[in-house]
N, CA, C and O of each residue as an XYZ file, in Angstrom:
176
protein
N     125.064    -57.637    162.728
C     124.701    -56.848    163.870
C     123.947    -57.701    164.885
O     124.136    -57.581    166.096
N     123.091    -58.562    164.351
C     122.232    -59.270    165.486
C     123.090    -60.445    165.981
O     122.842    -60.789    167.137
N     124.136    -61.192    165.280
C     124.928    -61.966    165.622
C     125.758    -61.043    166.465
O     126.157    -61.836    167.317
N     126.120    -60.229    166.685
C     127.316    -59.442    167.243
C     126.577    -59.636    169.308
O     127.151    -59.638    170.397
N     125.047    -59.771    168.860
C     124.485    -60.127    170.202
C     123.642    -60.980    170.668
O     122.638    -60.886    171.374
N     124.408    -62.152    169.979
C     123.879    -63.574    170.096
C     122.491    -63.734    169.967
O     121.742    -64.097    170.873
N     121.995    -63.306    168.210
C     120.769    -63.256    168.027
C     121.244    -63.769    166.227
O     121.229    -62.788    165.484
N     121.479    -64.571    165.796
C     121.589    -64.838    164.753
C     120.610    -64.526    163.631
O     119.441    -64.605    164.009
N     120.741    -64.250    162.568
C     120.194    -63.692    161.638
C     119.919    -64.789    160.261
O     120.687    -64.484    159.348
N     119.107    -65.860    159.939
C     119.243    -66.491    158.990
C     118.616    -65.784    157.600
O     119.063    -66.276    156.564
N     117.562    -64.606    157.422
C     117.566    -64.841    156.746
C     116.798    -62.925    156.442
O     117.102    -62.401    157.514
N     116.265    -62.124    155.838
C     116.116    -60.571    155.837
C     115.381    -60.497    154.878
O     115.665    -60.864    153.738
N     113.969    -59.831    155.380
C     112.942    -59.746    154.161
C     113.088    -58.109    153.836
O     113.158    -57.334    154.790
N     113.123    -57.714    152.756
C     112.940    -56.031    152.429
C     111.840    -55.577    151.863
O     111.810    -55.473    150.637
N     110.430    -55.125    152.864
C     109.686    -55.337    151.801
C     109.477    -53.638    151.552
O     108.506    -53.451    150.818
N     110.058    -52.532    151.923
C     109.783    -51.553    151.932
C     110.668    -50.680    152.307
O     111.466    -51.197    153.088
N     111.006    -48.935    151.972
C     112.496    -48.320    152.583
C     110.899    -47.063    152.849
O     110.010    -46.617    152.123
N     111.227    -46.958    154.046
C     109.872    -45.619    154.564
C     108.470    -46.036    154.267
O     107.919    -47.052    154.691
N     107.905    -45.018    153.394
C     106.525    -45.310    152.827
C     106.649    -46.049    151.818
O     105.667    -46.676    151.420
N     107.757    -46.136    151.236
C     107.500    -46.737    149.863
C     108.101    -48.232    149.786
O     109.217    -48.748    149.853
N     106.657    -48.689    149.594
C     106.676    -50.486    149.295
C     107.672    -50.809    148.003
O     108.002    -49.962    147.172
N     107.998    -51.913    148.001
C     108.951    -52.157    147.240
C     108.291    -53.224    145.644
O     108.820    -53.504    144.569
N     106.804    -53.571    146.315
C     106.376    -54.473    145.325
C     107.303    -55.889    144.900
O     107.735    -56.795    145.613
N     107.401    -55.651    143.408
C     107.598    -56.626    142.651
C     108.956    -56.245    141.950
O     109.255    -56.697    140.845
N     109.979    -55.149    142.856
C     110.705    -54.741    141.989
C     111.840    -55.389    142.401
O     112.198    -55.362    143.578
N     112.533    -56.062    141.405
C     114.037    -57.167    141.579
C     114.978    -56.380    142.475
O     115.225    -55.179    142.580
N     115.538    -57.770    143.250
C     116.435    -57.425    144.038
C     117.622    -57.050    143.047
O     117.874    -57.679    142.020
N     118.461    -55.697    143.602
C     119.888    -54.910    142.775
C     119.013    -53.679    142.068
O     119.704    -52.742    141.668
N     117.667    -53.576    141.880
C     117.332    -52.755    140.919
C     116.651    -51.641    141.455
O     116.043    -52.022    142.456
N     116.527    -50.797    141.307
C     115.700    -49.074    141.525
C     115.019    -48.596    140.386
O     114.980    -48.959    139.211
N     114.493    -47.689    141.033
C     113.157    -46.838    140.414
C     113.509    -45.745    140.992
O     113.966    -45.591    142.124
N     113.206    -44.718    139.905
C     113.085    -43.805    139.993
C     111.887    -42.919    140.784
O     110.856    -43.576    140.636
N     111.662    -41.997    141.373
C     110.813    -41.551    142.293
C     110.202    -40.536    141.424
O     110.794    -39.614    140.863
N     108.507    -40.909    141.362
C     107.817    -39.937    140.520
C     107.867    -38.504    141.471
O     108.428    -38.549    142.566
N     107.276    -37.297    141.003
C     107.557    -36.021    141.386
C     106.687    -36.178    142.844
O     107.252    -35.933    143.909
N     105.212    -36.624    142.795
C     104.645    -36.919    143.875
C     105.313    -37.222    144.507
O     105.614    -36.294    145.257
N     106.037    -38.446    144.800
C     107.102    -39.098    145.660
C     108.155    -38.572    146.322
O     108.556    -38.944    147.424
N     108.783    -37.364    145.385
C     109.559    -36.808    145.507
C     109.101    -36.016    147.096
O     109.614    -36.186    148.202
N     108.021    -35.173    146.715
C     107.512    -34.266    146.858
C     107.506    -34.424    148.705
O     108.004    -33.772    149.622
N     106.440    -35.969    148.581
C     106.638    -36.268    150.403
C     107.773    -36.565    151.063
O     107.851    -36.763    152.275
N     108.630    -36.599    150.305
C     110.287    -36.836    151.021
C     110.357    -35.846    151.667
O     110.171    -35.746    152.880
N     110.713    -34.777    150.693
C     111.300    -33.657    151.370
C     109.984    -32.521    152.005
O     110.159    -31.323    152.229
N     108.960    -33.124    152.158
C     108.126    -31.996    152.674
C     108.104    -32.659    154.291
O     107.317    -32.103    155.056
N     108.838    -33.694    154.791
C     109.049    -33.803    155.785
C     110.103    -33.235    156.616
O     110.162    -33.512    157.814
């Protein structure tokens, strides 16, 4: 996408998807969302 407007892209850090930090958890892998977690998703 950023190449598509002559902004090249070498390299993409992920450190987080919304509120929730991603820590120490391996790239390919997920976690499950405790009920708390759950809870602020959808109370938005």
């Amino acid at each position: 996408m950023t190449a598509a407007v002559g902004l090249p892209c070498l390299r993409l850090l992920r450190e987080g998807i919304g509120a929730f930090p991603l820590g120490d958890l391996p790239i390919g892998e997920w976690k499950e969302l405790t009920p708390e977690e759950r809870a602020s998703v959808f109370a938005r």
